[in-house]
C-alpha positions in Angstrom: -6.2 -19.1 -66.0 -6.8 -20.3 -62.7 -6.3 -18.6 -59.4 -5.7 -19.3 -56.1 -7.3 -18.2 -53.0 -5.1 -15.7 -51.4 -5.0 -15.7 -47.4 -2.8 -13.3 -45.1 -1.8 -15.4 -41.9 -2.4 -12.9 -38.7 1.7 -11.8 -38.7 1.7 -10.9 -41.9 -1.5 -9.0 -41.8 0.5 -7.0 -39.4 3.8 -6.8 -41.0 1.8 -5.3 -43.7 -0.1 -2.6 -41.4 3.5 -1.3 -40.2 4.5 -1.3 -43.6 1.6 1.0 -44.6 2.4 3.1 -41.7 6.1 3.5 -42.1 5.4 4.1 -46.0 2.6 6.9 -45.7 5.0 8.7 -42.8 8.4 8.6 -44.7 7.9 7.7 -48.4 7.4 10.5 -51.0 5.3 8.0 -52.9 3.5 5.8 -50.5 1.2 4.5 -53.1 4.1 2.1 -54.5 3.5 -0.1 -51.4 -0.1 -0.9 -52.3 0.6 -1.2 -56.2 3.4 -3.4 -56.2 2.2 -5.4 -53.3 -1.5 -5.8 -55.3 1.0 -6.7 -58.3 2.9 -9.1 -56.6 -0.4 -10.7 -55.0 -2.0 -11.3 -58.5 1.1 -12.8 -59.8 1.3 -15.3 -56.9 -2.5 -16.1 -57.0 -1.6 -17.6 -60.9 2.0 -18.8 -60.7 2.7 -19.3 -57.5 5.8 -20.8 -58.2 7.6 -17.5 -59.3 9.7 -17.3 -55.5 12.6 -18.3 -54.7 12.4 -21.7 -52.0 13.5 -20.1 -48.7 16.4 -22.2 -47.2 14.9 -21.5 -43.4 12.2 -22.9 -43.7 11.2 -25.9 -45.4 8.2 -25.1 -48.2 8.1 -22.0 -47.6 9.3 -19.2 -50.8 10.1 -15.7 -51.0 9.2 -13.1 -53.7 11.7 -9.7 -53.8 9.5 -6.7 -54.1 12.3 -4.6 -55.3 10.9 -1.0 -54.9 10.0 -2.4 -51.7 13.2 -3.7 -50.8 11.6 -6.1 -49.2 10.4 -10.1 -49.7 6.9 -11.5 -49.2 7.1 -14.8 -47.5 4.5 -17.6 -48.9 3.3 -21.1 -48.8 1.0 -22.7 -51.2 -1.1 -25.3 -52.7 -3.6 -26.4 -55.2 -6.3 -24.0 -53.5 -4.4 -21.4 -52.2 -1.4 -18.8 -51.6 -0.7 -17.7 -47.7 1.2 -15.1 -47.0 3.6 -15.5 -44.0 5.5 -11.8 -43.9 7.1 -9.7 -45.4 9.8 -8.5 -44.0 12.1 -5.8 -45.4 15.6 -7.5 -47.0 17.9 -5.7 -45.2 17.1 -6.8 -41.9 19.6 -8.4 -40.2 17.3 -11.8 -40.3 14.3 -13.5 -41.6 11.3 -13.0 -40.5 9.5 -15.0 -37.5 6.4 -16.3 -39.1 4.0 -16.1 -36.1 1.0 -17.1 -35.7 -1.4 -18.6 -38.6 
């Protein structure tokens, strides 16, 4: 089984610091954010191919975190996954994917 390199771009580094936040102030299990986001990481690392293509924006796919409510944004090839955001679904748009 081979995996990819996984690399957060600077945007979705911090969409996932005011995640953490927002979860460890208002959710009565904040740990779910770090499982299922570790979870969703490993899966992406060996079949990166699992998201959805995300009409917005060409080659880039989404992945529904469901106890998250919210999708991780990603790009990738032979050598590696990059994680663009992850933005919470019901937001009235997609996310803004920043800088690199």
């Amino acid at each position: 089984m081979t995996r990819r390199k996984l690399r957060f771009t600077a945007t979705a580094r911090e969409h996932v610091r005011l995640l953490k936040q927002w979860w460890k102030k208002n959710s009565v299990r904040p740990e779910i954010l770090d499982h299922d986001l570790n979870e969703a990481l490993k899966m992406l690392s060996v079949v990166p191919g699992i998201g959805q293509p995300y009409p917005s924006a060409p080659g880039v796919r989404r992945l529904y975190l469901e106890r998250l409510m919210s999708h991780l944004y990603y790009t990738y090839d032979e050598r590696e996954v990059v994680v663009r955001a992850l933005w919470h679904a019901r937001r009235g748009s997609g996310p803004d994917f920043g800088r690199g």
